[in-house]
FISEFI-142959 format. One record per residue (C-alpha): residue number from 0; residue in three letters; x, y, z. Coordinates in steps of 0.001 Angstrom, whole numbers, plus 500000, padded with zeros to 6 digits. Example, Ala and Ser with C-alpha at 12.3 -4.5 7.8 and 13.67 -1.06 7.14 Angstrom:
% FISEFI-142959
+-----+------+--------+--------+--------+
| pos | code |     px |     py |     pz |
+-----+------+--------+--------+--------+
|   0 |  ala | 512300 | 495500 | 507800 |
|   1 |  ser | 513670 | 498940 | 507140 |
+-----+------+--------+--------+--------+
This chain:
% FISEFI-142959
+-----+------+--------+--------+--------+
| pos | code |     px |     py |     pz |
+-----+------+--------+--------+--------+
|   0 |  unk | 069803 | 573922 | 103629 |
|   1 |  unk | 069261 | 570490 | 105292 |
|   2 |  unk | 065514 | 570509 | 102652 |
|   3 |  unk | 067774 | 570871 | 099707 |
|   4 |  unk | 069854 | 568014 | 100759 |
|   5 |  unk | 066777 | 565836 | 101428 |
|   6 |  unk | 065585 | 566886 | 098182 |
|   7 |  unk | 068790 | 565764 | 096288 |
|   8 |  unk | 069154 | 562841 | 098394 |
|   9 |  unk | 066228 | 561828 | 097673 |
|  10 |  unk | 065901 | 562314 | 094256 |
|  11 |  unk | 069609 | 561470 | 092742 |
|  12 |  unk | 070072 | 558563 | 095494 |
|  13 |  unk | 074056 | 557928 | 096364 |
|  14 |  unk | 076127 | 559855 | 093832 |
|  15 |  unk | 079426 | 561218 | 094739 |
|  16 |  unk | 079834 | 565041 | 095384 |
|  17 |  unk | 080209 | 566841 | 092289 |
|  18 |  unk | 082390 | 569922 | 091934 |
|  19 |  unk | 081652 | 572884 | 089861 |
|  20 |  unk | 085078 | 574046 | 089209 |
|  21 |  unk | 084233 | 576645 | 086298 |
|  22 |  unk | 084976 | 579187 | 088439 |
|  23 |  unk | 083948 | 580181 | 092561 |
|  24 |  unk | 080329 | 580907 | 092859 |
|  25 |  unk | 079576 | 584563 | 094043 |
|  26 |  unk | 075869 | 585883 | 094936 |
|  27 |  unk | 074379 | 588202 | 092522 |
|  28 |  unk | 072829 | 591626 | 094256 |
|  29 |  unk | 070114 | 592252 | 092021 |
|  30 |  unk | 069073 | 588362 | 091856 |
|  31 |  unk | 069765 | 587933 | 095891 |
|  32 |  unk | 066122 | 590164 | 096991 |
|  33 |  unk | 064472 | 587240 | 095133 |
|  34 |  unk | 065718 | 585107 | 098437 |
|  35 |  unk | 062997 | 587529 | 100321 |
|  36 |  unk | 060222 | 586665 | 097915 |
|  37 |  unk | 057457 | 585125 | 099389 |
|  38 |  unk | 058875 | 581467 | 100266 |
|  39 |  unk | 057677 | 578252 | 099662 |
|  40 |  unk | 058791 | 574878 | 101655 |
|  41 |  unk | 061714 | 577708 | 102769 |
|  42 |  unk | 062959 | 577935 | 099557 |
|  43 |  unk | 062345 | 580996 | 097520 |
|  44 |  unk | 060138 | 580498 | 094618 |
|  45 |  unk | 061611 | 580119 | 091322 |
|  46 |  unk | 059805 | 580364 | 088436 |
|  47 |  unk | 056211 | 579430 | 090221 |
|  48 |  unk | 057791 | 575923 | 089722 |
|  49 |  unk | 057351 | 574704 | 093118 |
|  50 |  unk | 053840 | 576080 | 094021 |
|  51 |  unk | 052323 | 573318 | 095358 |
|  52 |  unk | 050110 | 575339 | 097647 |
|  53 |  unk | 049251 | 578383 | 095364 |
|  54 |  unk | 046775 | 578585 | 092784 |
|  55 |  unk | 048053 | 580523 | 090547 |
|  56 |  unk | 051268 | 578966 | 088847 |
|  57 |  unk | 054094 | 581112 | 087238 |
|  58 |  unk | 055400 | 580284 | 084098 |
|  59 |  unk | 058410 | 580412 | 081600 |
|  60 |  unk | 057953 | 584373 | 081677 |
|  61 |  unk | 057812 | 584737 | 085061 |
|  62 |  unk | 061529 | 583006 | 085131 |
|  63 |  unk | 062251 | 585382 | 082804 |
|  64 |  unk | 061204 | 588429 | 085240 |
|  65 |  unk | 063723 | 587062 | 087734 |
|  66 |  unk | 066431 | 586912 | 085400 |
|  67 |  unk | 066568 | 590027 | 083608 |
|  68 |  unk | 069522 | 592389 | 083164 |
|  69 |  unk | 069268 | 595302 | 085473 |
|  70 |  unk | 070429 | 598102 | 083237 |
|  71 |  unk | 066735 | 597060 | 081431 |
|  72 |  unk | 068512 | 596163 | 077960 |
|  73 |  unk | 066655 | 594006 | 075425 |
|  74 |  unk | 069312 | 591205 | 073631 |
|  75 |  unk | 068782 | 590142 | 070922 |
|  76 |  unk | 067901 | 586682 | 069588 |
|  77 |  unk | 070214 | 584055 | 069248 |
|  78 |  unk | 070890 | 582714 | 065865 |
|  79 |  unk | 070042 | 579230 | 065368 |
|  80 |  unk | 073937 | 579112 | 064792 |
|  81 |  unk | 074694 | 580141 | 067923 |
|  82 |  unk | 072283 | 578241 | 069807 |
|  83 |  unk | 074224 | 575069 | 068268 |
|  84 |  unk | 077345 | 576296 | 069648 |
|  85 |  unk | 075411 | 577124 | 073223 |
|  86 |  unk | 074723 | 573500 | 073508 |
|  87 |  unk | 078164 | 572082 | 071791 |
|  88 |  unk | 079920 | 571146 | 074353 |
|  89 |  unk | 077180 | 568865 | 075881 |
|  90 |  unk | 078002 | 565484 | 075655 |
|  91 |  unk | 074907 | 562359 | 074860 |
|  92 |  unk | 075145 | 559183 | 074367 |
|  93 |  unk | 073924 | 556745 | 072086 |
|  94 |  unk | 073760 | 552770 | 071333 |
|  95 |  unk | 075992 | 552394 | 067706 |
|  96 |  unk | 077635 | 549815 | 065652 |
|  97 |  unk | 081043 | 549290 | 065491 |
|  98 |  unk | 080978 | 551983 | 062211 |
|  99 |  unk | 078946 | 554362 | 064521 |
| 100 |  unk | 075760 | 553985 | 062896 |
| 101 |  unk | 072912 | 554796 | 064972 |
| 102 |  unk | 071007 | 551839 | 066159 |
| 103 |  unk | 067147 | 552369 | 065966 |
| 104 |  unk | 065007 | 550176 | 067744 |
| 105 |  unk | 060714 | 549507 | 066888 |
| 106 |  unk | 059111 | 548843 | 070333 |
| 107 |  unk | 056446 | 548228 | 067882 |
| 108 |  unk | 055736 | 547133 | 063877 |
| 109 |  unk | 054525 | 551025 | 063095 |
| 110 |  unk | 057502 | 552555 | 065343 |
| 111 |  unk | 061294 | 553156 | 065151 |
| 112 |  unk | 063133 | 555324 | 067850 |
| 113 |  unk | 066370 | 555941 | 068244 |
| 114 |  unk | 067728 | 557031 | 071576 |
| 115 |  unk | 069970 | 559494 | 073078 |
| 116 |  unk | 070788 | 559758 | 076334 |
| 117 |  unk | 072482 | 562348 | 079224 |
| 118 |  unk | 073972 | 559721 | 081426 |
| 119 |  unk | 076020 | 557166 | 080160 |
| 120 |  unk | 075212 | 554837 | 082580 |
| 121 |  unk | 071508 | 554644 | 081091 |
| 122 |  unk | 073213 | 554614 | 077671 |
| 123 |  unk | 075154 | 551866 | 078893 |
| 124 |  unk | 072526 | 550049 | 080804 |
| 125 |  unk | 070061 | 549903 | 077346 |
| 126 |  unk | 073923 | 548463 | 075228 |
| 127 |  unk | 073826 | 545688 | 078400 |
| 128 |  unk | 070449 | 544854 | 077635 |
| 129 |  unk | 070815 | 545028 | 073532 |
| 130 |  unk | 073947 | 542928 | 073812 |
| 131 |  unk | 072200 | 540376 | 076406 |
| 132 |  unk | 069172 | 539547 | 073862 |
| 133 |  unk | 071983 | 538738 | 070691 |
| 134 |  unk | 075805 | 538316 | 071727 |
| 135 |  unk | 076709 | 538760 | 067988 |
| 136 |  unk | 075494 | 542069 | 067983 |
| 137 |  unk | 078731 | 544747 | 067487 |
| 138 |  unk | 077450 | 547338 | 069533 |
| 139 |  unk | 079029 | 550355 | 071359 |
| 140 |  unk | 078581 | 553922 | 073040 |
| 141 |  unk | 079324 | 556397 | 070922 |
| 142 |  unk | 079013 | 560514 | 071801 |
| 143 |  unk | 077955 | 563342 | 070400 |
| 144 |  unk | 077551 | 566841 | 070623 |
| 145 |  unk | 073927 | 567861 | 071441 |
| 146 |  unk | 074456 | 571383 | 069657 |
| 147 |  unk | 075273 | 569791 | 066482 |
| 148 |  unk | 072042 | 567228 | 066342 |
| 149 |  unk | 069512 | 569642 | 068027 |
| 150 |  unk | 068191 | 571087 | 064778 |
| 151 |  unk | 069516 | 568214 | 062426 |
| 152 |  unk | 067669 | 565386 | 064352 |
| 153 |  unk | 066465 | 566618 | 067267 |
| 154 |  unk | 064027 | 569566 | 066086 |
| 155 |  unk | 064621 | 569432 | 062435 |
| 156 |  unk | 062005 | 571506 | 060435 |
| 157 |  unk | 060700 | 570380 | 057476 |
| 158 |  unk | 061690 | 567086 | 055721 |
| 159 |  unk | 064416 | 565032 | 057648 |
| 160 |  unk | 066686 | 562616 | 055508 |
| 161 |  unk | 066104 | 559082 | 054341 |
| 162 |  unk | 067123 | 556516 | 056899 |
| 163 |  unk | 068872 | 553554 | 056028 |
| 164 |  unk | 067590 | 550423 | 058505 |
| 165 |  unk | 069499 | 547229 | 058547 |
| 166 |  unk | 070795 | 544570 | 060761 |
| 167 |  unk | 074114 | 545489 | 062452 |
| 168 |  unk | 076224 | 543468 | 059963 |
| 169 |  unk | 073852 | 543023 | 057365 |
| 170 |  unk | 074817 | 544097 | 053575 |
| 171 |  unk | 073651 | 547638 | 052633 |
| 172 |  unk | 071047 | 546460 | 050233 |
| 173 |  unk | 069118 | 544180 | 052482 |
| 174 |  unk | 068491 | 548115 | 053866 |
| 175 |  unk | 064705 | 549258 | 054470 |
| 176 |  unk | 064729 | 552868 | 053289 |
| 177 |  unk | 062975 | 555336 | 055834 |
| 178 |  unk | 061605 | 558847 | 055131 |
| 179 |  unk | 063541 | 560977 | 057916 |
| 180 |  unk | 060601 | 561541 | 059727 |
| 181 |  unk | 059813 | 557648 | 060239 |
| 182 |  unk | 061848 | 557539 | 063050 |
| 183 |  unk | 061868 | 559398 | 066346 |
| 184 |  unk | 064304 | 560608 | 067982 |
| 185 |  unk | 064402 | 560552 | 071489 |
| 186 |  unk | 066248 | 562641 | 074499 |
| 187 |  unk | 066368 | 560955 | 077557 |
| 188 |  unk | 067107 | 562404 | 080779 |
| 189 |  unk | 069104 | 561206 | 083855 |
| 190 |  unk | 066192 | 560069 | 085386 |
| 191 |  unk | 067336 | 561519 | 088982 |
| 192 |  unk | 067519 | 564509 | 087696 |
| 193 |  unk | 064133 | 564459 | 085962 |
| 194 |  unk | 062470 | 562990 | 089428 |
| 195 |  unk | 063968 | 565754 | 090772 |
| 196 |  unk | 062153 | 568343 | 088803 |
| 197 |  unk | 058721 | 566613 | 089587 |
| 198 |  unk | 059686 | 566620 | 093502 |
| 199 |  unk | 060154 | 570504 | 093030 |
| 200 |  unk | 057008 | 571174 | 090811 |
| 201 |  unk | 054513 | 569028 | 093725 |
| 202 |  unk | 055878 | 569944 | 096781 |
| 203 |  unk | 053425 | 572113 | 099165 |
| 204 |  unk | 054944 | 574108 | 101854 |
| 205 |  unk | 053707 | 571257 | 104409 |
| 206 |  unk | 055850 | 568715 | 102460 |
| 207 |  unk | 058492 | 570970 | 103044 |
| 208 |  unk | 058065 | 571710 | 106736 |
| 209 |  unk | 057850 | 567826 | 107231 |
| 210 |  unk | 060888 | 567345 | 105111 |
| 211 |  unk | 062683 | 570368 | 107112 |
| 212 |  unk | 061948 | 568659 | 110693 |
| 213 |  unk | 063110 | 565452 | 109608 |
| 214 |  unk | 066429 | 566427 | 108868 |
| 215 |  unk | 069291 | 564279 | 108514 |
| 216 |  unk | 066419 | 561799 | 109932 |
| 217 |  unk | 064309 | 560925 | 106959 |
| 218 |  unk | 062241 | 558312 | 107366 |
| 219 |  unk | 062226 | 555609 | 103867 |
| 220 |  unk | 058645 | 556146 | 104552 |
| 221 |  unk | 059036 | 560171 | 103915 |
| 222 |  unk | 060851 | 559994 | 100816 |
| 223 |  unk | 058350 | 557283 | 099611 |
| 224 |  unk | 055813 | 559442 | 099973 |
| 225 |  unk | 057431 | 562119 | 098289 |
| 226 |  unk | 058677 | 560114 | 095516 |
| 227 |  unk | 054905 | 558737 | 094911 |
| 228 |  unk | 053792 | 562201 | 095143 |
| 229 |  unk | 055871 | 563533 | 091955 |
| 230 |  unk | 055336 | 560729 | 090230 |
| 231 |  unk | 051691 | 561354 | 090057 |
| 232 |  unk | 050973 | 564564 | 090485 |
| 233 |  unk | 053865 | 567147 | 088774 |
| 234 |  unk | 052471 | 569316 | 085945 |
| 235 |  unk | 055447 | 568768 | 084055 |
| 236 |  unk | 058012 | 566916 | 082869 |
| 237 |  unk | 055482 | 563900 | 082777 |
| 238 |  unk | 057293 | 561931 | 080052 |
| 239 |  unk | 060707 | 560106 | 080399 |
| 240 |  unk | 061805 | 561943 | 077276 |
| 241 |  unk | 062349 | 564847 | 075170 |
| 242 |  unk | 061108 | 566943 | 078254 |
| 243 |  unk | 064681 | 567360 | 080076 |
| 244 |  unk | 065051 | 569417 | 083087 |
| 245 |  unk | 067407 | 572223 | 083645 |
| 246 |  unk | 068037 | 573870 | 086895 |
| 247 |  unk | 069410 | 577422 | 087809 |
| 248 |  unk | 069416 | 579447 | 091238 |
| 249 |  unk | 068946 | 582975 | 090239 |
| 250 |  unk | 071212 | 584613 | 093099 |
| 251 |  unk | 073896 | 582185 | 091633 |
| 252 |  unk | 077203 | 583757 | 088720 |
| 253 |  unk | 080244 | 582749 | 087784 |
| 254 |  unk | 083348 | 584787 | 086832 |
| 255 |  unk | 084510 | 582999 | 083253 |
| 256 |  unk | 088212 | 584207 | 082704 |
| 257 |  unk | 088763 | 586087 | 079366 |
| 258 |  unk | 090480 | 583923 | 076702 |
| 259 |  unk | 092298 | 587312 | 075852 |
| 260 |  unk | 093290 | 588330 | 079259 |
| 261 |  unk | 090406 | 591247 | 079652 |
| 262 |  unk | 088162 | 591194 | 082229 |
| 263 |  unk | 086699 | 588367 | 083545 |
| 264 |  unk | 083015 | 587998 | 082457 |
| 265 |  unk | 079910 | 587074 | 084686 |
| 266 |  unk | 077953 | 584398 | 083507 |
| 267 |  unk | 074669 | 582932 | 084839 |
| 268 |  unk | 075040 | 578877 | 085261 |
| 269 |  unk | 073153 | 576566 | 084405 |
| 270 |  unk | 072625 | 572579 | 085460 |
| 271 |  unk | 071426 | 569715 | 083866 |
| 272 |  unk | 072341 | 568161 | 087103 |
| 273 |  unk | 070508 | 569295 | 090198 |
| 274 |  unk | 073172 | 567182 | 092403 |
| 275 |  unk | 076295 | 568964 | 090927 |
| 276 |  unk | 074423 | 572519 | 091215 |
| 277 |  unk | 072745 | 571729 | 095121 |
| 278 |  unk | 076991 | 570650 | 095814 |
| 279 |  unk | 078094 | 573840 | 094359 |
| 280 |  unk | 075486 | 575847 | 096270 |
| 281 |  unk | 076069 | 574037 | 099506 |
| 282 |  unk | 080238 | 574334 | 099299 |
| 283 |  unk | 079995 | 578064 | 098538 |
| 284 |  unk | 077616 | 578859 | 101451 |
| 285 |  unk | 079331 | 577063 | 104002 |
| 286 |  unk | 082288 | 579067 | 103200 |
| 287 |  unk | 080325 | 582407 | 103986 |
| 288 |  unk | 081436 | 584158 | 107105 |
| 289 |  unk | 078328 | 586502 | 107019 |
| 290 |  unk | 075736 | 585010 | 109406 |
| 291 |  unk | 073076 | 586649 | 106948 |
| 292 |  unk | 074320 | 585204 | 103663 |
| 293 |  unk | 074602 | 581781 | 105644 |
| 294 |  unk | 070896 | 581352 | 106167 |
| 295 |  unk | 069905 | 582776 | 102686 |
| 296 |  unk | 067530 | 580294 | 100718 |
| 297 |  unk | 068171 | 579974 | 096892 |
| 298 |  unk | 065765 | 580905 | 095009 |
| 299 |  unk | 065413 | 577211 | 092598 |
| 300 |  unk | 064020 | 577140 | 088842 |
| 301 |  unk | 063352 | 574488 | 086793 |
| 302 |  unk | 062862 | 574906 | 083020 |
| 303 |  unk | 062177 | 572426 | 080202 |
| 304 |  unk | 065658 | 572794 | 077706 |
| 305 |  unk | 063364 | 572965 | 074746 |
| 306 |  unk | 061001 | 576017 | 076166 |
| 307 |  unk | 064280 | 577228 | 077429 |
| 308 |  unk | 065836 | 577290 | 074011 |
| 309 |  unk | 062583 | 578948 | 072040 |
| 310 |  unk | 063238 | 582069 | 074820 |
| 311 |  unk | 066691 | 582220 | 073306 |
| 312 |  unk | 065701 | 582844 | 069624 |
| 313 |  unk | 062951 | 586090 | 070517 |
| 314 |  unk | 064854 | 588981 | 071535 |
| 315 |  unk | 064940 | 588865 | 075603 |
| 316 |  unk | 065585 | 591116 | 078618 |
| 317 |  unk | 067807 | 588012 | 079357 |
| 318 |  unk | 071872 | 588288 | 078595 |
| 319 |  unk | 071252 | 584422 | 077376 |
| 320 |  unk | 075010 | 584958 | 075810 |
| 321 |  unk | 076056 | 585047 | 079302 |
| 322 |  unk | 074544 | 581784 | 080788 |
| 323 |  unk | 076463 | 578991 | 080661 |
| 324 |  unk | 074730 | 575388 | 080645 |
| 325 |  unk | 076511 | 572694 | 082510 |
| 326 |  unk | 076799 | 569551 | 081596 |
| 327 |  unk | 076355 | 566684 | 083882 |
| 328 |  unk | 079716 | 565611 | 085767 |
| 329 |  unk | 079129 | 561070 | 086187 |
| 330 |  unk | 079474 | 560008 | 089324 |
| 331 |  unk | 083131 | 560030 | 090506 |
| 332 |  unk | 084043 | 562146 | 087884 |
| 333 |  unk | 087018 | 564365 | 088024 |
| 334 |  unk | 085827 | 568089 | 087995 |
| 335 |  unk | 089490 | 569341 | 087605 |
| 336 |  unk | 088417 | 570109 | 083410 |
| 337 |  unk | 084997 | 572518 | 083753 |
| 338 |  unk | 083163 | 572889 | 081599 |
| 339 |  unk | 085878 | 573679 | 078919 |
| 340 |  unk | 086947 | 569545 | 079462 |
| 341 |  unk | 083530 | 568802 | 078185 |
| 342 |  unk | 084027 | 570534 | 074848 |
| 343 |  unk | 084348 | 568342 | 071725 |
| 344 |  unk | 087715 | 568395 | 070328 |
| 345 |  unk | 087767 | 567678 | 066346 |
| 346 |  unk | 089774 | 564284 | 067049 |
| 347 |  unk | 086496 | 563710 | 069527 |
| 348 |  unk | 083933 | 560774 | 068474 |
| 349 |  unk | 081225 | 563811 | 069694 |
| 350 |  unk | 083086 | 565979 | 066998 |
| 351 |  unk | 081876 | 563233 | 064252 |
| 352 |  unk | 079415 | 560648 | 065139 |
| 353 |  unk | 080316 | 557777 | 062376 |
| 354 |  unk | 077184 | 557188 | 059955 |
| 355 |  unk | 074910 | 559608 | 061843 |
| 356 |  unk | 075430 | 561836 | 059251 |
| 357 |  unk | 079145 | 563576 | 059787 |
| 358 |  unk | 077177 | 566007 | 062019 |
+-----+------+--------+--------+--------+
């Protein structure tokens, strides 16, 4: 337990202990003999994500093999429809004008990129910095709902629509017209969380003995190390963006109440935030009074949300209507709401988005 800590310590630095309050955790039988697979660094292996020390790596399928129903049913896909709605109620943030229009910045003559981004401290770090270079500039933080831009920005087939650049302020026809597909769109991870995901993906099982010994005693030198290490060497998630990691312990379900008053139905979460699910795990454990279930390792995967999301649309052995993603609590946040709080109401700026299309 004290390696996942060190892990999360590391990775997410000082945040404040965030609660899962969706429902109580409860340990899955079928998914809890995948706690006496062969372990790496003590930790169960998830996916083939952490295999540091094996040569053969697991993939997307193999988290797949882990996760599937036990009565052997094939789902079927989910409709592009209803992978919007999956990811609805998962706030990002962007950089807009005071009328909500998107603003789209060119790093370069031949680029422009606009950015969206999980934690609003980032989002409000690059508005700082925007604001810094020209005080004039009308700028704010706008939200939006990632279901409703994934396919209409995000991973839009085909043509996209023409984009309107101007100055914030400036009159609509000193506009330069762009072709849709002009500018990029970009999804940025917390980058804790995305360090995170490297530290998993490099880590050999004699990282995670050292890590293990040193305890509550890690040396700056240690996590340095480590740190270095992901930076470097993890096979994925190399990029700052578009590649955003999403973390699930497959002993791990929830009991979501019925909004009719039926029986409560188990769902399988999901975590953008590998602080807020390491807390949840590490609250519901303690509580155990079983000596056995006390020392259980969870069994950790990390997927990329966009690999994740193609699995949903081919019919699966996976219930994917019964995971539930997560979306990130901020630091200090109140977790009294769930993940029903995070849900875009129509009165909600994340329900709209100003100029960036009515979406």
């Amino acid at each position: 337990m004290k390696l996942l800590g060190n892990i999360s310590a590391i990775a997410l630095s000082v945040i404040g202990i965030a609660k899962c309050s969706t429902a109580a955790p409860f340990l899955s039988n079928a998914a809890a003999a995948s706690s006496r697979m062969d372990s790496v660094f003590g930790i169960a292996r998830g996916g083939g994500l952490f295999g540091g020390g094996n040569k053969k790596k697991e993939s997307a399928a193999d988290v797949a093999d882990k996760l599937r129903a036990e009565s052997g049913e094939t789902f079927p896909a989910l409709t592009q429809e209803e992978v919007e709605e999956w990811l609805g109620h998962i706030p990002i943030f962007a950089v807009t004008d005071s009328n909500g229009a998107g603003v789209v910045l060119k790093p370069d003559n031949d680029t422009s990129v606009m950015y969206f981004f999980f934690s609003p401290q980032m989002a409000n770090a690059t508005l700082a910095q925007l604001k810094s270079s020209n005080e004039a500039l009308d700028l704010k933080l706008s939200a939006f709902s990632l279901g409703k831009i994934w396919y209409r920005m995000l991973n839009k087939d085909g043509d996209q629509e023409e984009v309107k650049l101007k100055l914030p302020g400036a009159d609509d026809s000193e506009a330069e017209i762009l072709a849709g597909g002009n500018v990029e769109y970009r999804l940025v991870p917390d980058t804790r969380d995305l360090l995170g995901a490297r530290m998993l993906l490099t880590m050999t099982p004699e990282d995670g003995e050292e890590m293990k010994k040193a305890g509550d005693s890690m040396t700056p030198e240690l996590a340095q190390k480590a740190v270095e290490k992901a930076m470097t060497e993890s096979p994925e998630f190399k990029e700052n963006y578009n590649e955003v990691p999403v973390f699930l312990i497959a002993q791990m379900r929830m009991q979501k109440p019925s909004e009719e008053g039926g029986e409560p139905k188990t769902i399988l979460p999901m975590y953008f935030s590998l602080q807020t699910m390491v807390s949840t795990w590490q609250q519901f454990m303690t509580s155990q009074s079983d000596p056995e279930m006390k020392d259980m390792e969870p069994a950790i995967n990390v997927m990329n949300l966009h690999k994740l999301v193609e699995m949903m649309r081919e019919p699966s052995e996976i219930d994917f209507r019964s995971c539930l993603l997560l979306p990130p609590i901020p630091p200090g946040g109140a977790a009294g709401g769930g993940a029903a709080a995070a849900a875009p109401s129509a009165a909600s700026p994340m329900a709209s988005g100003g100029t960036l299309g009515d979406i």
